[in-house]
C-alpha positions as CSV (number, residue, x, y, z in Angstrom):
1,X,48.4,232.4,304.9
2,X,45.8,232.3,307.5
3,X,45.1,234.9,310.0
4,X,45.9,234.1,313.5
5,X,42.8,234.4,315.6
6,X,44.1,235.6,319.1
7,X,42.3,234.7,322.4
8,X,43.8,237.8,324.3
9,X,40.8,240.4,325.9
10,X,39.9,242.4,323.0
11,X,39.3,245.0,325.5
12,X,42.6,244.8,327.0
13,X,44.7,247.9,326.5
14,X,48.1,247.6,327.9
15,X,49.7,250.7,329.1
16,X,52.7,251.8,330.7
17,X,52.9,253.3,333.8
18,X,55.7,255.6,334.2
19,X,57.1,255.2,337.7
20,X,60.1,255.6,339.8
21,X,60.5,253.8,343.0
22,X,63.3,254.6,345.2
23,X,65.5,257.1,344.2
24,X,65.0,259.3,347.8
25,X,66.7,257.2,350.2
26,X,69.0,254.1,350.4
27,X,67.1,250.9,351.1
28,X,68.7,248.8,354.2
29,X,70.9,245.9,353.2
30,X,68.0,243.6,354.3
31,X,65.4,245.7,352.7
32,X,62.5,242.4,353.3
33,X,62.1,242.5,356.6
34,X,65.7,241.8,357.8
35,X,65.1,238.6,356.3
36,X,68.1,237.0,354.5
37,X,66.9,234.8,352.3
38,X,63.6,236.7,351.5
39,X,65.5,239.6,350.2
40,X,68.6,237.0,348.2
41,X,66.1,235.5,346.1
42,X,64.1,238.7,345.2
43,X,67.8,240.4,344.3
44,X,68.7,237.5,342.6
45,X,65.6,237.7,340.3
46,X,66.1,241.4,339.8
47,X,69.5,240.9,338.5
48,X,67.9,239.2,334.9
49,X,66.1,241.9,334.4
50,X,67.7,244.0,332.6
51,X,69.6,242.2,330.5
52,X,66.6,239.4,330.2
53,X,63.5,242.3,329.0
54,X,65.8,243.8,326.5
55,X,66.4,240.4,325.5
56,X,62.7,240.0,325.3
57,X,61.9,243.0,323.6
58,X,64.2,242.3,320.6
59,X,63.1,238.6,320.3
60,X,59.1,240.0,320.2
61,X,60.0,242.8,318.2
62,X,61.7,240.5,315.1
63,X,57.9,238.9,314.5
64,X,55.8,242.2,314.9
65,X,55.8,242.5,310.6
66,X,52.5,241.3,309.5
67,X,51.3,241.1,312.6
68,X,47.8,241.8,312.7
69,X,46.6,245.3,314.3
70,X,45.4,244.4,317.6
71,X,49.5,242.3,318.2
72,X,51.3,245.2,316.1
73,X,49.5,247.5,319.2
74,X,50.4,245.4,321.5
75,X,54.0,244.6,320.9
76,X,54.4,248.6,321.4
77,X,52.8,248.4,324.8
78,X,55.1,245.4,325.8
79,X,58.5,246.7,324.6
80,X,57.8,249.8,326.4
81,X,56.8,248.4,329.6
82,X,60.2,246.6,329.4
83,X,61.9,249.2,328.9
84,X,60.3,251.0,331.6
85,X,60.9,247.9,333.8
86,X,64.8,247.1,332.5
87,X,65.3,251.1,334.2
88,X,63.8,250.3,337.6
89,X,65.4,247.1,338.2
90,X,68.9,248.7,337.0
91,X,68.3,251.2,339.3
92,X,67.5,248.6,342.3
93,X,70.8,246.9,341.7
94,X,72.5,249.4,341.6
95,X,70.9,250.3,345.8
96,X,72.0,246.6,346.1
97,X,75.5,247.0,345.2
98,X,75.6,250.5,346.9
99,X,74.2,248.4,350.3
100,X,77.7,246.0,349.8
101,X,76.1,242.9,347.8
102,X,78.3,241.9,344.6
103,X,76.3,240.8,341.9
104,X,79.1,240.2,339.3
105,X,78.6,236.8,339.2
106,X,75.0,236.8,338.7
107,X,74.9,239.0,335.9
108,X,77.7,236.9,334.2
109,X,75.6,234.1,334.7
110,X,72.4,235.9,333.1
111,X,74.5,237.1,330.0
112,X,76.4,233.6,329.6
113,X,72.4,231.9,329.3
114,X,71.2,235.2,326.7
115,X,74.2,233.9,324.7
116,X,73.4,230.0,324.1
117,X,70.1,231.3,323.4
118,X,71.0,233.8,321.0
119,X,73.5,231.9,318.7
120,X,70.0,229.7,317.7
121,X,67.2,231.2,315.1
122,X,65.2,234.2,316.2
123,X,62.4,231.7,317.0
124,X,64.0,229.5,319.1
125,X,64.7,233.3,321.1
126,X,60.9,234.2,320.5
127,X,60.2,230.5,322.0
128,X,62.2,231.1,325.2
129,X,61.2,234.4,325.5
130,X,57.2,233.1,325.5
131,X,58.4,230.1,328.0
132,X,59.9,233.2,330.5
133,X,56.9,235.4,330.2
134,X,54.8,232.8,331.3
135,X,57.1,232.0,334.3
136,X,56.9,235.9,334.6
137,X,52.9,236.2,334.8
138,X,52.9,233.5,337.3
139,X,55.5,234.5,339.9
140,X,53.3,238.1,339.3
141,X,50.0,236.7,339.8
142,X,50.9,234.7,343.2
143,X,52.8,238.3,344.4
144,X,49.9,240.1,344.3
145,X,47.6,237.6,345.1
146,X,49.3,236.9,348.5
147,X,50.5,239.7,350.7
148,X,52.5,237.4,352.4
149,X,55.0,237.4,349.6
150,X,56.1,240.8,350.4
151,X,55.0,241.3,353.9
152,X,57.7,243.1,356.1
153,X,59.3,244.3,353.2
154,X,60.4,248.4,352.8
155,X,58.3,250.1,351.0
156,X,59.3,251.5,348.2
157,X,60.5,248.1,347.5
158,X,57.9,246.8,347.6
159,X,55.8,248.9,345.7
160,X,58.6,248.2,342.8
161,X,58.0,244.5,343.1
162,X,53.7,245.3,342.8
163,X,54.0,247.6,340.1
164,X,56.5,245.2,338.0
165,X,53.6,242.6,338.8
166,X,50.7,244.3,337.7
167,X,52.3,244.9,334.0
168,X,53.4,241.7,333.7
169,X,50.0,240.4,334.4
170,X,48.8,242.9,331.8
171,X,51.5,242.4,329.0
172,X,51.3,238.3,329.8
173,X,49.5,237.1,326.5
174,X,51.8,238.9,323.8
175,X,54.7,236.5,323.7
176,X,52.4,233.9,323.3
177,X,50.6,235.9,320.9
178,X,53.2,236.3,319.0
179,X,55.1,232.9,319.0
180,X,50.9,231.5,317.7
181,X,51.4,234.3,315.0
182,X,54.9,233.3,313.8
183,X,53.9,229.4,313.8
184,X,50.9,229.8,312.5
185,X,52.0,227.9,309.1
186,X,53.4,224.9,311.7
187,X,51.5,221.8,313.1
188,X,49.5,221.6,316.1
189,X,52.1,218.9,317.2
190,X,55.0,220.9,316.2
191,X,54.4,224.0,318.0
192,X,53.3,221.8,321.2
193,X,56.7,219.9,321.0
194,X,58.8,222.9,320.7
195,X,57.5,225.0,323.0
196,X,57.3,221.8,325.8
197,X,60.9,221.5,325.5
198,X,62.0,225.1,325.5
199,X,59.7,225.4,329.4
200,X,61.5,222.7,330.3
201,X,64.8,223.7,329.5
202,X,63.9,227.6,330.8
203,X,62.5,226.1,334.3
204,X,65.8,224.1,334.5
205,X,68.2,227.1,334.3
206,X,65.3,229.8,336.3
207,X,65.1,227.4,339.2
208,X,69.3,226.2,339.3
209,X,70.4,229.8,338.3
210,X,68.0,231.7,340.9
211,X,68.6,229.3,343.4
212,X,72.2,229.3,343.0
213,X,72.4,233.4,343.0
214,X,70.6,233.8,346.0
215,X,72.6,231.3,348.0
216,X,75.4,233.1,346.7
217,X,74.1,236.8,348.1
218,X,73.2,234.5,351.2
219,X,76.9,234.0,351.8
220,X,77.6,237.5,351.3
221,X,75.2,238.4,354.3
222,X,77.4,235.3,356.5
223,X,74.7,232.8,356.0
224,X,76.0,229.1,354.6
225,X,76.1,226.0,354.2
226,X,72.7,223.7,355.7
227,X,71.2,226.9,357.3
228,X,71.5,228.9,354.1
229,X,70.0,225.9,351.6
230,X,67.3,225.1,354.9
231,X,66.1,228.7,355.2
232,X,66.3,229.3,351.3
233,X,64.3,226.0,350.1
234,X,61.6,226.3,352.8
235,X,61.1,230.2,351.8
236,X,60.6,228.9,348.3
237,X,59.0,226.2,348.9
238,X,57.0,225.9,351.6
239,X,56.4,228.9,353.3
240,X,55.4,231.9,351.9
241,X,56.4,228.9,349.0
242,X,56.4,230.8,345.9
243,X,57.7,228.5,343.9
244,X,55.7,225.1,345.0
245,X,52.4,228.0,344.9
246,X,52.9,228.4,340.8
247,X,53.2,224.7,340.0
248,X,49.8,223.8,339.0
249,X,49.4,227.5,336.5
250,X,53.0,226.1,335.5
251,X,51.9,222.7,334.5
252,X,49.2,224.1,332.1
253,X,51.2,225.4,330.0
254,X,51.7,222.2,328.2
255,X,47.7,221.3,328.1
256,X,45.9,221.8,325.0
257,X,44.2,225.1,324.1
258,X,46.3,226.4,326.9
259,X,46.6,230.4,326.5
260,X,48.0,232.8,329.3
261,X,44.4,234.5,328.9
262,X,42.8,231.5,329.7
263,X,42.6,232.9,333.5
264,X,41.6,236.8,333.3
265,X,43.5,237.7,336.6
266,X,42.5,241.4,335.7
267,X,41.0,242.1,339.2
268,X,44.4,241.8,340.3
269,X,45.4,244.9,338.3
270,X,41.7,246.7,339.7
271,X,42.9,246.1,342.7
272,X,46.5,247.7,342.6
273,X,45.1,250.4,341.2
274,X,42.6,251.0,343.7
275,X,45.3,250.7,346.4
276,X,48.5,252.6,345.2
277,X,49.8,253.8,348.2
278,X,49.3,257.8,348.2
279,X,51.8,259.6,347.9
280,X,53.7,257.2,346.0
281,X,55.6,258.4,342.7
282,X,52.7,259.4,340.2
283,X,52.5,256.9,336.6
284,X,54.0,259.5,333.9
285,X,52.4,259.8,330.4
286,X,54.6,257.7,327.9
287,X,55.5,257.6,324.2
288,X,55.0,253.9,323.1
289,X,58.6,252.6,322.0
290,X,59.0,252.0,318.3
């Protein structure tokens, strides 16, 4: 068997940053700037988080045997960023359903896609989980690369949001990394085809599912109907336009040679680092998950 020859930073060391965002006082309801369908979509996203990185840490973790040292060390750094991250984001929805939104039917929804996904072979869950970390480094690299995205927002929030960015950024090549390791016995061709059609089904479900829980949160705040879907899709969209911003670093996933590395976006985690806000909740010292 050949070795896999990884085009992830050899001088990138992933590392978790221990921090708690939050816990002193209750966000307001409409913790992004009053803004209702700024702040549905962002709860809607943190509602697959939990479920969706253990889910991600236990598809990774099935393919870290052989893996060579440089993966095998990252694959710790990864699961316990996830870990890290499921925490925060459990502890966000739970201020979300403190502040009166019901996310029941969100979560359901998360747990009923996990389940398709895991009734099929661990790669086909390694595959998916590679197709959402992409989608993940994306989303994280336009956050931080436009203030607009958060602009208005409370802080603590915010700095949640920024410091869940930054470690996806950093953590964004070892999915891939080790979906190229597991494969590496399979054809160019295969591992292109597979892959192509697991982003397309992912982006399907990311963009109905998220769009559908926010509009749902929407009509828990009052807002329906041709107002809610107007003010939701132009958010998305168009402006700040998250979603139509990540559409060119989403279409090269399926080019040739295409790695997440292939754009070192590492100033953006130079620059969060040079900016934490002071007094903000300090990055503990953590034990690397097993």
């Amino acid at each position: 068997m050949t070795a896999t020859i990884l085009p992830t930073p050899a001088d990138l060391t992933i590392t978790p940053r221990d921090r708690r965002f939050g816990r002193e006082t209750a966000a307001p309801r409409l913790w992004h700037g009053g803004r209702v369908e700024a702040t549905a979509i962002y709860n809607a996203l943190s509602t697959t988080f939990p479920e969706g990185e253990a889910f991600f840490v236990e598809s990774v973790r099935k393919f870290r045997h052989n893996a060579p040292p440089k993966l095998a060390e990252d694959i710790k750094g990864f699961t316990t960023q996830e870990a890290i991250h499921s925490r925060e984001h459990d502890a966000f929805n739970k201020r979300a359903t403190d502040s009166g939104y019901a996310l029941g039917r969100l979560e359901a929804q998360v747990l009923k896609r996990l389940a398709v996904t895991k009734g099929r072979p661990p790669i086909v869950s390694l595959a998916a989980t590679m197709a959402l970390e992409h989608f993940t480094a994306i989303l994280a690299h336009e956050l931080l690369a436009d203030p607009r995205h958060l602009a208005g927002a409370e802080q603590a929030t915010a700095d949640l949001w920024r410091w869940h960015a930054v470690e996806e950024i950093e953590h964004k090549g070892v999915a891939y990394d080790t979906w190229l390791h597991a494969t590496q016995d399979w054809s160019r061709w295969k591992r292109w085809k597979v892959k192509a059609k697991v982003m397309l089904y992912v982006t399907r479900n990311f963009v109905v599912d998220r769009t559908a829980g926010a509009l749902d949160l929407m009509r828990q705040d009052g807002v329906t109907g041709l107002r809610a879907w107007s003010s939701l899709l132009w958010y998305l969209w168009v402006r700040p336009g998250m979603f139509r911003k990540i559409g060119g670093a989403w279409l090269k996933f399926f080019l040739p040679g295409f790695h997440p590395w292939n754009e070192d976006d590492r100033h953006l985690l130079r620059d969060y680092e040079a900016n934490v806000v002071p007094g903000s909740a300090p990055a503990r010292k953590v034990r690397h998950a097993a």
